[in-house]
C-alpha positions in Angstrom: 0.0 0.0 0.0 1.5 3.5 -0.8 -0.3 6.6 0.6 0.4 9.8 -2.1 0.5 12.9 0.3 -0.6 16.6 -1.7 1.5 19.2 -2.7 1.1 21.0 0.5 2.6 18.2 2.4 4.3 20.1 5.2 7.5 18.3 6.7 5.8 17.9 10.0 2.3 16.3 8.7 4.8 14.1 7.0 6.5 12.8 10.0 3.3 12.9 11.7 1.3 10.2 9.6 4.8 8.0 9.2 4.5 7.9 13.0 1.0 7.0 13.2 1.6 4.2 10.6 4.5 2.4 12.4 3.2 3.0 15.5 0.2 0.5 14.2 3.1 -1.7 13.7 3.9 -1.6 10.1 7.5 0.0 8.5 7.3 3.1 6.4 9.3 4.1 3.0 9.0 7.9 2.3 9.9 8.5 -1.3 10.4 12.5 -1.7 10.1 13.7 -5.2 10.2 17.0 -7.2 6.1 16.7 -7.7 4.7 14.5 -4.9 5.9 12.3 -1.6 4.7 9.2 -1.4 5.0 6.7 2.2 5.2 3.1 1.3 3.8 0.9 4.0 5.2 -2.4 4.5 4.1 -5.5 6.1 1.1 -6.0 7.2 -1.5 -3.2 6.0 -5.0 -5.0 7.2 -3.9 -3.5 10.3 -4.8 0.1 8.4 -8.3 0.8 7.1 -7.3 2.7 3.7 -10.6 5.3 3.7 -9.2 6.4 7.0 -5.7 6.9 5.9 -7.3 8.5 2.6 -9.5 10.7 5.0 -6.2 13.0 6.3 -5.9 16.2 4.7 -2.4 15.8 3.4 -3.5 12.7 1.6 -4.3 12.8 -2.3 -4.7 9.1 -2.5 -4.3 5.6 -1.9 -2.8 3.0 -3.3 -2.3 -1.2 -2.9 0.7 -2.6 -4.2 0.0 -6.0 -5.5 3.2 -7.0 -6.3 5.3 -8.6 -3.6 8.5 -6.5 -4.1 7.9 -3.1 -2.1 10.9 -1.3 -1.3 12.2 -2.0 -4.7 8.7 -1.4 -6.3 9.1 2.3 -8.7 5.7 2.8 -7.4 7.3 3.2 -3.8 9.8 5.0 -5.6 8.7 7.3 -8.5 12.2 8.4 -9.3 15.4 6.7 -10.0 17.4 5.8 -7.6 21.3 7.1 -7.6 23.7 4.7 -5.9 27.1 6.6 -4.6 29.8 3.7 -5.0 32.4 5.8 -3.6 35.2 7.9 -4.9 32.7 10.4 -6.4 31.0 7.6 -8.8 27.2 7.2 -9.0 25.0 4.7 -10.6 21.4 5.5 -11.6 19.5 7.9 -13.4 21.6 9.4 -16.1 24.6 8.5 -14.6 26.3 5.2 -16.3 29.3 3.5 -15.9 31.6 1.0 -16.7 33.0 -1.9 -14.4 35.9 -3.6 -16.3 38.6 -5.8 -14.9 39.5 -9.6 -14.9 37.3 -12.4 -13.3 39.5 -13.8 -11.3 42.5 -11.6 -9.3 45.6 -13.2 -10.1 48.7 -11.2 -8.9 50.3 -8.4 -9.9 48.8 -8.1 -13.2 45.7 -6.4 -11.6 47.5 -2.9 -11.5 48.3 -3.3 -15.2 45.0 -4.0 -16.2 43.4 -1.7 -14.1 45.4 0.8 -15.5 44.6 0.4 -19.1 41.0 0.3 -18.4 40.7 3.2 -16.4 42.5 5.0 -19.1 40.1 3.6 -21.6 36.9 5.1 -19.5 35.9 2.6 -17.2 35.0 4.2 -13.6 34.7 1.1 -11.7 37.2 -1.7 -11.2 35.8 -5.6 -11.0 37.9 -8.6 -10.0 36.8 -11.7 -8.3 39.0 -12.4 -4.7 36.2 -15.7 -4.2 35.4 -17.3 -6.7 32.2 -19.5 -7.0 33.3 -22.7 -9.4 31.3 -25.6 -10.4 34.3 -27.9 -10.0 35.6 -27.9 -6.8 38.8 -28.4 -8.2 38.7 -25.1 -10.6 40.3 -21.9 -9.2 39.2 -20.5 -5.8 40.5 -17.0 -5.7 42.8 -15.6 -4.0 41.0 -15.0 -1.0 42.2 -11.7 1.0 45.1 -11.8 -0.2 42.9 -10.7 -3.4 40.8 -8.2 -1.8 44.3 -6.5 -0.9 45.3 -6.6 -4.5 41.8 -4.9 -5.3 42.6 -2.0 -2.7 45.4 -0.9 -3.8 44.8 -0.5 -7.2 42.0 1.2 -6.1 44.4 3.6 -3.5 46.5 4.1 -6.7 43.8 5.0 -9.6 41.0 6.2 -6.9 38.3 3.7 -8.4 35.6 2.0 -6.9 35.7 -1.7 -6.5 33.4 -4.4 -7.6 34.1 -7.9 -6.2 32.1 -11.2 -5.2 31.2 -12.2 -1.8 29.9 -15.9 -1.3 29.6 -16.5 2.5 28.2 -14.2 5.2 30.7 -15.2 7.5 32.9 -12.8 5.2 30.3 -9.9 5.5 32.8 -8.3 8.3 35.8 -8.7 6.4 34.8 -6.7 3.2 33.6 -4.0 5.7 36.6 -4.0 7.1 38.8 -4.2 4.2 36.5 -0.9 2.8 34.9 -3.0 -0.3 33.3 -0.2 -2.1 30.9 -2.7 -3.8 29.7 -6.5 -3.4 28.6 -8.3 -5.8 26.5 -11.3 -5.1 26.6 -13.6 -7.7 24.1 -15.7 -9.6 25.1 -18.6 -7.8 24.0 -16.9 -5.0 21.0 -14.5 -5.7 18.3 -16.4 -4.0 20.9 -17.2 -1.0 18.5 -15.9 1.6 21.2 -15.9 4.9 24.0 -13.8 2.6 21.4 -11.3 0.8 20.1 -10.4 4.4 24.0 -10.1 6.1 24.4 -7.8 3.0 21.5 -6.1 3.6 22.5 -4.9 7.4 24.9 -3.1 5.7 25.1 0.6 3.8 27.5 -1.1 1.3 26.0 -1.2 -1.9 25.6 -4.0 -3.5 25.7 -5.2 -7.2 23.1 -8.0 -7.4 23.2 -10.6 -10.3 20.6 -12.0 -12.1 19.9 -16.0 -11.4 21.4 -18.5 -13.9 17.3 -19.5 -14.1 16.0 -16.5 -12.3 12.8 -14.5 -13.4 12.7 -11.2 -13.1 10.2 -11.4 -10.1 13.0 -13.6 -8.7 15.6 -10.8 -9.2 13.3 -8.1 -7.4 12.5 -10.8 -5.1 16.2 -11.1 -4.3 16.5 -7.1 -4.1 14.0 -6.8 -1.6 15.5 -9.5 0.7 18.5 -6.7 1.2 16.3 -4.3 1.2 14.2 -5.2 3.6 17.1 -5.5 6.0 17.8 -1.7 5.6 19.8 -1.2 2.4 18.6 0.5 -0.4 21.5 0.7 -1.8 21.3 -2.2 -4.6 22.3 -2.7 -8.4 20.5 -4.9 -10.6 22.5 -6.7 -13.1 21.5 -8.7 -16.0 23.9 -11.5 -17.1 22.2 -14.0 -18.8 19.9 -16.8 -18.5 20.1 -20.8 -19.1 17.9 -21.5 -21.5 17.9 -24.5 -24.5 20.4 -22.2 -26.5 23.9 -24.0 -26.4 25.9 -21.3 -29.1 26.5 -18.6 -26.3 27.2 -19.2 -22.2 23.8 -17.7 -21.7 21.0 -16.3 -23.1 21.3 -12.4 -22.7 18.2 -11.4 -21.6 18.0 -7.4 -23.1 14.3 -7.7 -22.3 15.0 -7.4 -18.7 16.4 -4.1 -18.9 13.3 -1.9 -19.8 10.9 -4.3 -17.9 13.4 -3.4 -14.8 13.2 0.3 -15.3 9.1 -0.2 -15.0 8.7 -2.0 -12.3 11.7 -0.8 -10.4 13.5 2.5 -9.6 17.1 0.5 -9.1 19.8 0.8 -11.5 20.3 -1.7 -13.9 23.6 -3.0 -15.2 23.9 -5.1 -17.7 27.3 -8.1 -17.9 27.8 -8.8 -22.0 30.7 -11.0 -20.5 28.5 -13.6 -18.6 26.1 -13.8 -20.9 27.7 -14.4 -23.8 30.6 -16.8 -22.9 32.8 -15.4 -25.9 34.9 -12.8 -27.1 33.5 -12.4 -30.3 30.1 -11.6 -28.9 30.8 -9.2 -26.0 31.1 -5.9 -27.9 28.2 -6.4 -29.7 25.9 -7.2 -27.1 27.1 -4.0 -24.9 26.5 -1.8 -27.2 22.8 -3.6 -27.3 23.0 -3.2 -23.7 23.9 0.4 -23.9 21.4 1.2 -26.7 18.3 -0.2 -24.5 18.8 1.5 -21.9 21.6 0.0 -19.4 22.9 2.4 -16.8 26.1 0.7 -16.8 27.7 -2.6 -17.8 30.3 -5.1 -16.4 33.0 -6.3 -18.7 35.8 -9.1 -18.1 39.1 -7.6 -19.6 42.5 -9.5 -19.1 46.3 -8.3 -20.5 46.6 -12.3 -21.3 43.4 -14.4 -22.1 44.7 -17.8 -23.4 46.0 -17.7 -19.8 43.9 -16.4 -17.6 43.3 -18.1 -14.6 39.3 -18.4 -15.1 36.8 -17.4 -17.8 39.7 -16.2 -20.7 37.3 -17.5 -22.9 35.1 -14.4 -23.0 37.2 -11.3 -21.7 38.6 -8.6 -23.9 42.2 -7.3 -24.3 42.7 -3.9 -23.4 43.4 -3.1 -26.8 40.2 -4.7 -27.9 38.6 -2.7 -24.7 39.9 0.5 -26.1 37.7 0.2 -29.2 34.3 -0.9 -27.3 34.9 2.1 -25.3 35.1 4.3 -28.2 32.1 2.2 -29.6 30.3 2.5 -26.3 30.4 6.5 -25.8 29.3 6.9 -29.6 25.9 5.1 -28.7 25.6 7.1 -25.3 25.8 10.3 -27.5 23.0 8.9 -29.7 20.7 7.7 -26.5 21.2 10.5 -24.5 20.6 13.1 -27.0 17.8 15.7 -26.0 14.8 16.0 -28.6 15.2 19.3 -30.1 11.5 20.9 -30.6 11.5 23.0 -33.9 
């Protein structure tokens, strides 16, 4: 149920009905936008007879949300979030950006790779320290000893980083360590203990899209963190299984508009994952881009043939050089204003 408050809306009227609301036991989203405010109430709302709620003078109208995602819901939300990811990069609305990196951190190889893609435009900086592998007896990751790798190529180039987190026993020691994102993987998405341990935290949080997810499933995920306490959460498209066997995954482009209705979260999408190859990744970012992405997540490594996990599909940094270029030409196109003659 969402309650759309008037124009006139003081401050203190606001903070008046919000406490009336949880005080009948229920918790209260206030979404603050340039035309209207609108309270989301969440949990159990037979506990609040809507004609009475609709009855208060700073009340337009209300609303029930039939959809089981809430916090994440746009109409909870009207406007598009805008994540901060640290070192003066935001996700969401207009802003978009690039995560680029290897999967897997490896050694000192990081810094050079970080390096070239920062200098190609990437704003974010991805590498897996845990990695999740189907064979117990593929690559691991390098454990902290990765994370320490990630943080100072970040100290050096002043980048955000993106890395996985698998167990929420190691909730503490990202927060420690100053992680500026985690990203749950698609292994994990619908692991209910680690999206809540995330969710107690303010770190945001790049979640993936499940190898057989919905999208319900994804927003599902989302509001598990959510509902912890933080709104701070990335949505990120990678691909799906499906019957296909020519690419890793099916990439899923659909999901990026659908997102943008139902939700106000940024959406990123990972041309990498999806794909599976090389040949395919440039492509389908610019896709990605030209529908609407906020931001996308590509696998770059100096040396492919011997990367460590996933060489298969990651660019060279000279081949990242030219999707970048490629990239920023469709931005221009997207993002141009309609001029009214």
């Amino acid at each position: 149920m969402i309650a759309i408050l008037k124009q006139s809306a003081s401050d203190e009227a606001v903070s008046h009905i919000v406490s009336w609301i949880e005080k009948k036991g229920l918790k209260t989203d206030v979404s603050r936008g340039e035309n209207e405010t609108i309270i989301g109430l969440v949990g159990d709302t037979t506990k609040i007879d809507p004609f009475l709620l609709e009855s208060m003078d700073v009340v337009e109208r209300v609303q029930r949300v039939s959809d089981p995602f809430k916090r994440a819901n746009r109409k909870f939300h009207p406007e598009d979030s805008v994540i901060d990811c640290g070192h003066g990069v935001k996700i969401g609305g207009d802003q978009f950006q690039v995560i680029a990196g290897p999967c897997s951190v490896e050694g000192e190889n990081l810094i050079r790779i970080a390096r070239r893609v920062k200098a190609a435009g990437a704003t974010m900086l991805r590498g897996g320290a845990y990695k999740p592998r189907t064979s117990p007896y593929a690559y691991q990751g390098m454990g902290p000893a990765g994370l320490d790798l990630l943080c100072e190529a970040s100290a050096e180039l002043d980048m955000p980083i993106v890395t996985e987190i698998m167990d929420p026993r190691d909730v503490q020691v990202f927060l420690d360590k100053k992680i500026d994102v985690m990203q749950i993987g698609a292994r994990n998405a619908q692991n209910f203990p680690l999206l809540k341990e995330v969710g107690k935290t303010q770190t945001p949080i790049l979640l993936k899209r499940g190898m057989s997810g919905t999208v319900d499933e994804l927003l599902m995920a989302a509001e598990y963190i959510m509902s912890e306490g933080n709104d701070n959460v990335i949505l990120c498209e990678r691909g799906i299984r499906t019957f296909e066997t020519r690419t890793r995954n099916t990439f899923d482009l659909n999901a990026v508009p659908v997102l943008h209705h139902l939700s106000h979260l940024p959406v990123v999408a990972d041309p990498s994952h999806a794909t599976g190859y090389t040949r395919y990744v440039e492509p389908m970012a610019l896709a990605a881009t030209a529908c609407g992405a906020n931001g996308l997540e590509i696998e770059v490594h100096d040396d492919p043939s011997h990367a460590w996990s996933d060489g298969a599909q990651a660019l060279t940094p000279d081949q990242f050089d030219d999707t970048m270029r490629r990239i920023r030409a469709i931005r221009e196109v997207v993002c141009q204003e309609t001029v009214q003659e």
